[in-house]
Every structure is written in structure tokens, then in C-alpha cells.
C-alpha atoms as a printed R data frame, in Angstrom:
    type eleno elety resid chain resno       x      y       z
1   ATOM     1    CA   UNK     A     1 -35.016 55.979 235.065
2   ATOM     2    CA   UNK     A     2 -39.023 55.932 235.080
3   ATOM     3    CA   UNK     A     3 -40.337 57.154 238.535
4   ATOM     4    CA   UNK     A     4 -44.171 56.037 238.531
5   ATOM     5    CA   UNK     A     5 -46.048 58.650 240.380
6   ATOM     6    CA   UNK     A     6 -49.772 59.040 241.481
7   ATOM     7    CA   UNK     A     7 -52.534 58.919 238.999
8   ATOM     8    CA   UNK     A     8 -49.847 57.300 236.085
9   ATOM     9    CA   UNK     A     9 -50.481 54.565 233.751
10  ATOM    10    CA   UNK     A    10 -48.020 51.823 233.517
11  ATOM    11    CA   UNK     A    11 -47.729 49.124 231.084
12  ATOM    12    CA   UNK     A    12 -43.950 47.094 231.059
13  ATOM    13    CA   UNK     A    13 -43.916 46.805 227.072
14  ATOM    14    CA   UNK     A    14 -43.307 50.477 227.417
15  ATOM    15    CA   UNK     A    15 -39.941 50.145 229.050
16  ATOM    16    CA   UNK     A    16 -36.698 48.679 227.903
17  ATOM    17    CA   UNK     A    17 -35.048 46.392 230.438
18  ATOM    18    CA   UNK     A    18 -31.702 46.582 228.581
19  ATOM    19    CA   UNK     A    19 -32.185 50.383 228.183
20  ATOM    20    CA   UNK     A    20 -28.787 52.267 229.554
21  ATOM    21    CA   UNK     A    21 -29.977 55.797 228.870
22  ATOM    22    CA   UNK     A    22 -26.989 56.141 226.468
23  ATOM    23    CA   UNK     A    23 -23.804 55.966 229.184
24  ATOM    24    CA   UNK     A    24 -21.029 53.942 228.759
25  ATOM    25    CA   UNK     A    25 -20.337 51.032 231.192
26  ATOM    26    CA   UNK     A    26 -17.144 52.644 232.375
27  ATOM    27    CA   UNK     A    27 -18.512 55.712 233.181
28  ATOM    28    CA   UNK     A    28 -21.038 54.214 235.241
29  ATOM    29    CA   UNK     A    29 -19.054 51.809 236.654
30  ATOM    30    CA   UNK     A    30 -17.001 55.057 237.605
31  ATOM    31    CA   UNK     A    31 -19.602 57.544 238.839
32  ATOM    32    CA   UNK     A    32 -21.122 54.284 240.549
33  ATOM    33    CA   UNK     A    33 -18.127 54.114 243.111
34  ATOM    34    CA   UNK     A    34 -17.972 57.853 243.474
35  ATOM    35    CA   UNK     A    35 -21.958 57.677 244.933
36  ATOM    36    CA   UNK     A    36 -21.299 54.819 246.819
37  ATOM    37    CA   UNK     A    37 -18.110 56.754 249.213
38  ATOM    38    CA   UNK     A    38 -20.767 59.523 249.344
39  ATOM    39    CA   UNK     A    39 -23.564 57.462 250.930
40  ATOM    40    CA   UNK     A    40 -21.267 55.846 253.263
41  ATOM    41    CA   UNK     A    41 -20.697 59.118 254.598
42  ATOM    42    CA   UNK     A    42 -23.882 60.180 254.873
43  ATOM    43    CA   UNK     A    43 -25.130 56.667 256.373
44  ATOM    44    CA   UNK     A    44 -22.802 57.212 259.259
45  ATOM    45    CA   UNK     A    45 -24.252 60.508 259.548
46  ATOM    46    CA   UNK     A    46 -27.719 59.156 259.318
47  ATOM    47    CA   UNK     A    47 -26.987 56.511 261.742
48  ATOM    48    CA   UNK     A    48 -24.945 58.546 264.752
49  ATOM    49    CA   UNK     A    49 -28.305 61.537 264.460
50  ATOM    50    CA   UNK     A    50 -31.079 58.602 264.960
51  ATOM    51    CA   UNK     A    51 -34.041 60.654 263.405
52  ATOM    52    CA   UNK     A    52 -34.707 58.874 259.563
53  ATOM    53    CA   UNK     A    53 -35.789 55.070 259.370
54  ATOM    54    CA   UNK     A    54 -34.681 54.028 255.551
55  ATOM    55    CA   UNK     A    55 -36.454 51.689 253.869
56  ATOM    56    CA   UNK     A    56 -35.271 49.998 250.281
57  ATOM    57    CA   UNK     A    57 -37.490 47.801 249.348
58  ATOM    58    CA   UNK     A    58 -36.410 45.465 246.159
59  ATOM    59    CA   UNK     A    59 -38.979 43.626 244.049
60  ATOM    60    CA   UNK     A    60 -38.646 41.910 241.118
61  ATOM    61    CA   UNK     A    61 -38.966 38.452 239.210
62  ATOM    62    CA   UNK     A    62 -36.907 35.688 239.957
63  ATOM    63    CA   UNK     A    63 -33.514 36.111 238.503
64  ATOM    64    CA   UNK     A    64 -34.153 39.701 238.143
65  ATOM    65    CA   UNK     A    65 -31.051 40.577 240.843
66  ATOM    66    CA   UNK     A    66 -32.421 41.441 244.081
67  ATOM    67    CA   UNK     A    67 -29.930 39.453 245.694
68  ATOM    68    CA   UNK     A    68 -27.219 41.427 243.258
69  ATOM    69    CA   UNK     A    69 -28.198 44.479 244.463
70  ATOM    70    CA   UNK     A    70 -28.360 43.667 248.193
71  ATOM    71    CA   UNK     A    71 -24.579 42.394 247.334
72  ATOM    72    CA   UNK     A    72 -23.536 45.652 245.901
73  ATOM    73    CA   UNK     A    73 -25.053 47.741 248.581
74  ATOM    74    CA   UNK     A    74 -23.314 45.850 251.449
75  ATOM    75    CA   UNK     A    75 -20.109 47.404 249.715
76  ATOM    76    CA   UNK     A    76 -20.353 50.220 251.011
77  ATOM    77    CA   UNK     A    77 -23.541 50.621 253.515
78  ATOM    78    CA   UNK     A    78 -22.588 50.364 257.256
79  ATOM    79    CA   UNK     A    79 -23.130 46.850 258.523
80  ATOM    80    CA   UNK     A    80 -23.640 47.882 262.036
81  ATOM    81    CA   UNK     A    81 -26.231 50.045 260.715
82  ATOM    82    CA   UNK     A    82 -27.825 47.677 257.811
83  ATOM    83    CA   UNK     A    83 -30.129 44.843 257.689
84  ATOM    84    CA   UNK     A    84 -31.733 42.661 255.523
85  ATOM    85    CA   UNK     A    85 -34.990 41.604 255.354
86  ATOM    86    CA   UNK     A    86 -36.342 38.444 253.260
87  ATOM    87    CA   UNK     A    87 -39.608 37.560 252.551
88  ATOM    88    CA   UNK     A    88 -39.868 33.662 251.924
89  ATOM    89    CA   UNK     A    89 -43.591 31.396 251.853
90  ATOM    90    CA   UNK     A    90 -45.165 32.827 255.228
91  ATOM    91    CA   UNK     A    91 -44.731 30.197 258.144
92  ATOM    92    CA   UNK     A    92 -48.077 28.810 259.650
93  ATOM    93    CA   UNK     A    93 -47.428 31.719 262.126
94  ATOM    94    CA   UNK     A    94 -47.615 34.489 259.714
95  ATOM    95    CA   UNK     A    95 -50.046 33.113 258.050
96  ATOM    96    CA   UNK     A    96 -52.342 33.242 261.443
97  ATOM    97    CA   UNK     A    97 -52.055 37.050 261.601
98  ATOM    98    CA   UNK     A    98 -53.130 39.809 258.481
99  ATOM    99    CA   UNK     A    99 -50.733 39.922 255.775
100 ATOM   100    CA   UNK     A   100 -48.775 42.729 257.105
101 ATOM   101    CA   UNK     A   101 -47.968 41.716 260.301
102 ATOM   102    CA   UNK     A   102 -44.550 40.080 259.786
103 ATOM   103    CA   UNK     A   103 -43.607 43.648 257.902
104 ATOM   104    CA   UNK     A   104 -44.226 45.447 260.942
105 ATOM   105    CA   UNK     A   105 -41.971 43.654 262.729
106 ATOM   106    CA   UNK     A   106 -39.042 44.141 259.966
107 ATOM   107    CA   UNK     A   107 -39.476 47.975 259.739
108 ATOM   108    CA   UNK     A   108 -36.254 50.157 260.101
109 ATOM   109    CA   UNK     A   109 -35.589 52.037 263.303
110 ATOM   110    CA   UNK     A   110 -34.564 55.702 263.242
111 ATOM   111    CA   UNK     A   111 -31.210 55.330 262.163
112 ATOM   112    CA   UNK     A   112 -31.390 52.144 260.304
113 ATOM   113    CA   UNK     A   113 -31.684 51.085 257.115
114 ATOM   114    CA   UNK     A   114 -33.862 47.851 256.428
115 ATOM   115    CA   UNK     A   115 -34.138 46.659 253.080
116 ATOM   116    CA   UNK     A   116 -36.594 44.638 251.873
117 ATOM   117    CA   UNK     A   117 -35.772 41.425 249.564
118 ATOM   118    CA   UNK     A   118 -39.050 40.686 248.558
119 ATOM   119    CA   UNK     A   119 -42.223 42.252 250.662
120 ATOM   120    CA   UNK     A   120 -45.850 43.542 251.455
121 ATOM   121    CA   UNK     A   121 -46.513 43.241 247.871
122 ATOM   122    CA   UNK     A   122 -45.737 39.304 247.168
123 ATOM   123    CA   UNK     A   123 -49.596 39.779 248.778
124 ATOM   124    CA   UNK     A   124 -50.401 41.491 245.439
125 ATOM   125    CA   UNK     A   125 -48.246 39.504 243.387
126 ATOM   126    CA   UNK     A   126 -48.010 35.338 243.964
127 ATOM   127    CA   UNK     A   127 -51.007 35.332 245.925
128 ATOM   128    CA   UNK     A   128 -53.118 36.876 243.075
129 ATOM   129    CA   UNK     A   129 -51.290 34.944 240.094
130 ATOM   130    CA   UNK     A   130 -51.631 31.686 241.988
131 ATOM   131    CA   UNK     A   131 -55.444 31.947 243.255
132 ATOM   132    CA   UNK     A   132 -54.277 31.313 247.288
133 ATOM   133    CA   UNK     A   133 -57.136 34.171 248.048
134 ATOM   134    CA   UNK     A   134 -59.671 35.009 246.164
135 ATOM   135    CA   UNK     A   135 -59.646 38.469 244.378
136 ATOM   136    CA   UNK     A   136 -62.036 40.446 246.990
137 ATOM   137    CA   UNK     A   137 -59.339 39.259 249.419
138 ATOM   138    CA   UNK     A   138 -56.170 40.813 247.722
139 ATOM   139    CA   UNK     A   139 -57.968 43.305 245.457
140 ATOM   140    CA   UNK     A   140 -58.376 45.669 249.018
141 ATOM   141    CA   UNK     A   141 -54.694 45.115 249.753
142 ATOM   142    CA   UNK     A   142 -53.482 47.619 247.592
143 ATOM   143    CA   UNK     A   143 -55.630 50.178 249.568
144 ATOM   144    CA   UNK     A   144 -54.058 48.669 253.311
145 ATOM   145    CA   UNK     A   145 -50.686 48.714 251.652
146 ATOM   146    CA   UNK     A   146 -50.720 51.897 250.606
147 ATOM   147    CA   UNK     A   147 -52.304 52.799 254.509
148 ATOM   148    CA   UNK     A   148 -49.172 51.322 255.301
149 ATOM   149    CA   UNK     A   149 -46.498 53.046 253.770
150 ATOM   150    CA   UNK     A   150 -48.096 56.419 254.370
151 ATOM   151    CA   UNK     A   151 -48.209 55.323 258.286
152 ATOM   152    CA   UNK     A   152 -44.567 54.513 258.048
153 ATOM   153    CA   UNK     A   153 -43.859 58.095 256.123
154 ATOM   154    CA   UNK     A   154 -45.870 59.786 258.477
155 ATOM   155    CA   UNK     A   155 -43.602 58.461 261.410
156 ATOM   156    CA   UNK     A   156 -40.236 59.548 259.442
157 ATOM   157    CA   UNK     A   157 -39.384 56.534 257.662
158 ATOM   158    CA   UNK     A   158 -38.212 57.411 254.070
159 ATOM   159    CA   UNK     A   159 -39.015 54.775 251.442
160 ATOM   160    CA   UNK     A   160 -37.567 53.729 248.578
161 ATOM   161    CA   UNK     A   161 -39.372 51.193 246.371
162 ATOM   162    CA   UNK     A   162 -37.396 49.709 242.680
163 ATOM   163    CA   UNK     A   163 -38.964 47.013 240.938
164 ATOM   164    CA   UNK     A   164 -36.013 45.247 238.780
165 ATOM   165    CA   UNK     A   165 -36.952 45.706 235.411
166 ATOM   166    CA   UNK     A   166 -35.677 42.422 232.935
167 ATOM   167    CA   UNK     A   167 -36.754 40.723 230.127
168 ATOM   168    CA   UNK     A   168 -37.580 36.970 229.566
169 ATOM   169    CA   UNK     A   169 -34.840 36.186 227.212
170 ATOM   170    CA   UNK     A   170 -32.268 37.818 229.952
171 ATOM   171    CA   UNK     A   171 -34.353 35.126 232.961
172 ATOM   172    CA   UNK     A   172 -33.933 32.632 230.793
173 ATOM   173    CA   UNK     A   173 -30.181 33.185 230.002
174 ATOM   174    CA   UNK     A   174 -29.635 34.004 233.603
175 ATOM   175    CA   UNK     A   175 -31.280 30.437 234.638
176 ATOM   176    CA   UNK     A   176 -29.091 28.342 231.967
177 ATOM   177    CA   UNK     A   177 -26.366 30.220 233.369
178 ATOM   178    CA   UNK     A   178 -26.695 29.363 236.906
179 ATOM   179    CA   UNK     A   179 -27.458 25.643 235.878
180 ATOM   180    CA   UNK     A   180 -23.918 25.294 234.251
181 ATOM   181    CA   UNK     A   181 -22.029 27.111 237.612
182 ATOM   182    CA   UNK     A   182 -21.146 24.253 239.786
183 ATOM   183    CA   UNK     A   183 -20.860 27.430 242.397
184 ATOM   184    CA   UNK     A   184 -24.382 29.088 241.694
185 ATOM   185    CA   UNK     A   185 -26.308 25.518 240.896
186 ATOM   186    CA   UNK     A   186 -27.202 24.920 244.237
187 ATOM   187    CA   UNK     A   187 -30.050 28.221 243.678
188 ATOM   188    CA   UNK     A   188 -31.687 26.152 241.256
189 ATOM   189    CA   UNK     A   189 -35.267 25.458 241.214
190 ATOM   190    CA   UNK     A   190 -37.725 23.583 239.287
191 ATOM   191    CA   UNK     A   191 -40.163 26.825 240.595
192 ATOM   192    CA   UNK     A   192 -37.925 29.204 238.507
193 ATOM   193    CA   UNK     A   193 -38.910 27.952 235.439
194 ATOM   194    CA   UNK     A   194 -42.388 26.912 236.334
195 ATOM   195    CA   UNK     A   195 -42.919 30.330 237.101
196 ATOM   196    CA   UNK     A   196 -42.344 31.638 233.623
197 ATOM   197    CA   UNK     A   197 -45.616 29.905 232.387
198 ATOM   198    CA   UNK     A   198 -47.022 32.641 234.438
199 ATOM   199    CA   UNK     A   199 -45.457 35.531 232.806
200 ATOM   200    CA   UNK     A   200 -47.909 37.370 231.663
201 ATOM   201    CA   UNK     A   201 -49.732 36.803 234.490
202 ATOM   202    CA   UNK     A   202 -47.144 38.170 236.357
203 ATOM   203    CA   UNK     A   203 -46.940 40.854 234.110
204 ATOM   204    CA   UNK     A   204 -50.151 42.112 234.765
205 ATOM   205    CA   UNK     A   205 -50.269 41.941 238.177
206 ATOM   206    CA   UNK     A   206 -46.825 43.935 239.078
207 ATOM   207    CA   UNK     A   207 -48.419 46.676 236.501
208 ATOM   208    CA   UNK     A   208 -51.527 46.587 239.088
209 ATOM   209    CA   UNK     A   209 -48.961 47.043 241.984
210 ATOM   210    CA   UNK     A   210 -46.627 49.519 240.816
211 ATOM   211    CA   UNK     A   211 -49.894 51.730 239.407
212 ATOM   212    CA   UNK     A   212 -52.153 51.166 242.259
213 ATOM   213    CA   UNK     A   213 -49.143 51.868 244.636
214 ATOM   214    CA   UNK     A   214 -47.624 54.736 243.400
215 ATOM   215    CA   UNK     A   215 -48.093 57.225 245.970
216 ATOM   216    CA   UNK     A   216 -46.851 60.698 246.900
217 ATOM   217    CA   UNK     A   217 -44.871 59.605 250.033
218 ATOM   218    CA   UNK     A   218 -43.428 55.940 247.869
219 ATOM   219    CA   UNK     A   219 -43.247 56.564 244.439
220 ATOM   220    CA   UNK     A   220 -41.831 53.233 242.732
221 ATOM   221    CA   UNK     A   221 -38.820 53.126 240.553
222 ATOM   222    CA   UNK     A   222 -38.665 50.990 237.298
223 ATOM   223    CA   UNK     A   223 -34.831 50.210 236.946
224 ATOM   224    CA   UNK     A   224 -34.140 48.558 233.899
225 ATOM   225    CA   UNK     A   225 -31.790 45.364 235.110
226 ATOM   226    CA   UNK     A   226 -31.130 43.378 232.366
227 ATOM   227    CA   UNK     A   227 -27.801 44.945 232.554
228 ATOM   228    CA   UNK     A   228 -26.076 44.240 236.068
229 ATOM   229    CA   UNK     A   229 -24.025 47.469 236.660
230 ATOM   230    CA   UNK     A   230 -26.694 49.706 234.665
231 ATOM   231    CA   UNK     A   231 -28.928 48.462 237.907
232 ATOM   232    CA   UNK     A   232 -26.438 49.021 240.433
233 ATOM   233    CA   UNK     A   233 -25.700 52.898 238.979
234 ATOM   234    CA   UNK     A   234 -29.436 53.877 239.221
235 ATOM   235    CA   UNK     A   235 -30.110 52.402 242.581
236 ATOM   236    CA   UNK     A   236 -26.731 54.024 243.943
237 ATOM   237    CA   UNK     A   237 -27.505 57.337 242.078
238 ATOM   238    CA   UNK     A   238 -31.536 57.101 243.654
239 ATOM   239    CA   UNK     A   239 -30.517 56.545 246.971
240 ATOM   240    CA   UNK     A   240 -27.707 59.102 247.283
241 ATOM   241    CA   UNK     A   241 -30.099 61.289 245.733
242 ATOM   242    CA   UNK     A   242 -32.346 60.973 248.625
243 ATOM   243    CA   UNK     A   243 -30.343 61.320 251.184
244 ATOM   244    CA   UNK     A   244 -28.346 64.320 250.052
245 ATOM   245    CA   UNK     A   245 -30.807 66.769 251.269
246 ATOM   246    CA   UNK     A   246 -31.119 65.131 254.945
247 ATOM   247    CA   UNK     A   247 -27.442 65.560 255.476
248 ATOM   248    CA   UNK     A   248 -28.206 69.302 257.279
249 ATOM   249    CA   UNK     A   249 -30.832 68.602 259.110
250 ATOM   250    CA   UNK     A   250 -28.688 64.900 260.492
251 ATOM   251    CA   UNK     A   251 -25.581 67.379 260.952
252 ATOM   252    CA   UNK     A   252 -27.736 70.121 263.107
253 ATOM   253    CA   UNK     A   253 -28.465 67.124 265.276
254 ATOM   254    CA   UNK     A   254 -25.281 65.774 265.704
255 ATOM   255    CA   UNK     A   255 -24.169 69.356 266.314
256 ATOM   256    CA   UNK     A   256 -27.253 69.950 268.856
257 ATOM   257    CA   UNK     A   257 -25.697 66.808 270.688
258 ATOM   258    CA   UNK     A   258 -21.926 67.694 270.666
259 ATOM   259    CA   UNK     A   259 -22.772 70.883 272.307
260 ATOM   260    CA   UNK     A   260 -24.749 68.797 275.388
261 ATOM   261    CA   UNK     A   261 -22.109 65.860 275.830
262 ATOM   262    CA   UNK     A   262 -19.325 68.743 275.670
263 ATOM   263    CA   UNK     A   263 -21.245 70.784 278.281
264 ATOM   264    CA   UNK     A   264 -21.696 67.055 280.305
265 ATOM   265    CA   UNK     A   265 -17.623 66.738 280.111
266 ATOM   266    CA   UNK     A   266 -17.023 70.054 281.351
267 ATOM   267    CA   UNK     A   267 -19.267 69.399 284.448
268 ATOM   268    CA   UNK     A   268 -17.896 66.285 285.019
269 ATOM   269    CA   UNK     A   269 -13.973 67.886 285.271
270 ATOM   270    CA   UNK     A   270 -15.137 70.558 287.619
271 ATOM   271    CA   UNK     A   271 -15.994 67.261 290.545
272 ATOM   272    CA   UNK     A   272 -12.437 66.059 289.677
């Protein structure tokens, strides 16, 4: 899986969507449930110490499976400590106050984990492609976003950024699909394919995002999605990955707190 970090160059052409990295679908499939038990464990862990805000933020073209992803993760991720976060067309409210305003408001708590179905960078992405500011407007955003995430870093959140990797043969067969399920036909939209006149367009201006954005603190990750659990393994793998080596430092807490309620309890019994 391609992790773009500071000062790369990226250019889509150079990476397969379908690409699998030569593992079988079993296998994955397999090693896919095996991560998933582990970060369930460690979520509660996470969750009960209160110290590390996760952030998962999913971007992608239409069709491309964020919602697929957000499915697979609500598996196994604690609901009590789990929400979702979409970003639709701003309402007249959000549109009154900078472009990252409504973000701040969606940001995880310590403990949490928020993730992001769309975000910050639709500012980089449909706004540019569709001229609705002009380009000395959303040309500085990558700067501000990028202020952003290292704010939220800098206050403990850990961030996790994947853009979903397909190509336009796999949209297209994804939209005819969906147009035949009398279950999934109700997502369809005359947008969807209006958008793909705009590929390239598009094309160019998630390269700007991912390369401008690439940072030190919120590196992105290209996950190649055109096949459904080949996504699903390389998110679950990244994001066990990354928690893996918090798990001391969340168990010192809890252990740090046992010791105090225990000590609580024993003064309590002694006024009984």
C-alpha cells in the first residue's frame, strides 16, 4: 500500500486500483477478521484510558466505497465509542463561516474515534473542479488544511487519511450495478454520472491534495479499492497498525486509575 509522505510526487496512472499485492482473497479475507478482534480490543482500551482522539478520514470518488468501508468498520469498532461524520453540500450556515468550521465541530474527543465520510478536502476537490471559488480562494487552503491537521496532532489526535483508489471502468460497473438492484437504486443519481465528465479534472485535483497534504503528522494512504475486501484488509491492517504501539501507554493509564478507584473503595469500607 503507497503511503504518500512529505516532499513526494504523486501521479494516479502510477498506481493500480485493482492491484492486490499478490495475496489471495482468502487469506485476506482471513487475516482481515484476525485484525479486526485485535482492534476491538484495543478500541476498548483506547476508549476506557481517554487520552488519543482517532481520526479516519475516507475520501474518494463516488462509488469508490467509503460507505463500504464505514460498513465494515462498524463490525467490529465499539459503537458507544464510534461516530460518523458526513460531509454533504454545506447548508447556508456553513457556508456563512470559513470552510473549516463545521470540521471543528466533528473532531474526535480523547477516546473517540470520528471518521470522516467525505471532509476538509471536498474544499480542495468539488470546489476547485466546479469553479464555486476562484483559485486564489482554494489554492491557500491546502496551507490552512494542513495548519489544521497539525493543530489537531499537536493536541493528541492521531489521523488517519486513505483516499479509495478505483478505476473508471470499476465506477462505471459499480453505477450499472446499483441501477439494476431494486435494493441499492434508490442511491442513484443523475450527479454520479455527470461527474465522470470531470474525471480528469478530478484527477488532477486529488493528486494536488494528496501531494500538497502529505505531511509528517497525516501522511495519506492510496488503497487500491477496485477490489472490495482488498480495501477492507489494508484499512484494517493500517489502523491496527497504528494503534498497536499506544496499547502500553492506554494500559499504564488504565493501570494508574485502578490503583486510585481501588485506594477510593478501600476508604470508603473503612466509614462502613
Amino acid at each position: 500500500m503507497p503511503t504518500i509522505k512529505p516532499g513526494s510526487k504523486f501521479k494516479l496512472k502510477e498506481f493500480d486500483p485493482s492491484d492486490s499485492c499478490g495475496i489471495s482473497e482468502d487469506e485476506a479475507r482471513t487475516k482481515t477478521e484476525e485484525y479486526a478482534e485485535r482492534i476491538s480490543e484495543l478500541q476498548e482500551l483506547m476508549f476506557a484510558a481517554g487520552q488519543t482522539p482517532l481520526l479516519i478520514v475516507l475520501q474518494g470518488r463516488d462509488t469508490s466505497g467509503k460507505d463500504g468501508t464505514i460498513r465494515h468498520l462498524l463490525r467490529f469498532m465499539n459503537a458507544a465509542a464510534t461516530r460518523i461524520a458526513p460531509f454533504k453540500v454545506p447548508t447556508p450556515i456553513e457556508i456563512g463561516h470559513d470552510f473549516l468550521w463545521r470540521l471543528h465541530q466533528q473532531t474526535p474527543m480523547k477516546g473517540e474515534t470520528v471518521i470522516f465520510n467525505r471532509s476538509h478536502y471536498e474544499d480542495v476537490l468539488v470546489v476547485r473542479v466546479h469553479d464555486i471559488a476562484p483559485k486564489e480562494v482554494w489554492s491557500k487552503r491546502y496551507e490552512h488544511i494542513n495548519n489544521f491537521e497539525k493543530l489537531l496532532t499537536d493536541s493528541g489526535t492521531t489521523i488517519l487519511k486513505f483516499f479509495l483508489h478505483i478505476s473508471k471502468e470499476e465506477q462505471e460497473q459499480r453505477l450499472l450495478e446499483r441501477e439494476q438492484d431494486p435494493v441499492k437504486a434508490w442511491k442513484l443519481s443523475v450527479g454520479d454520472w455527470k461527474e465522470r465528465e470531470f474525471w480528469d479534472d478530478y484527477t488532477e485535483a486529488y493528486e494536488d491534495a494528496v501531494e500538497k497534504c502529505a505531511t509528517d503528522v497525516a501522511p495519506w494512504h492510496v488503497i487500491p479499492a477496485n477490489r472490495k475486501w482488498y480495501r477492507n484488509y489494508l484499512i484494517t491492517k493500517t489502523i491496527l497498525e497504528t494503534l498497536e504501539p499506544l496499547e502500553e501507554q492506554w494500559k499504564a493509564k488504565l493501570e494508574s486509575l485502578s490503583v486510585q478507584m481501588r485506594a477510593e473503595v478501600a476508604e470508603y469500607r473503612k466509614t462502613i
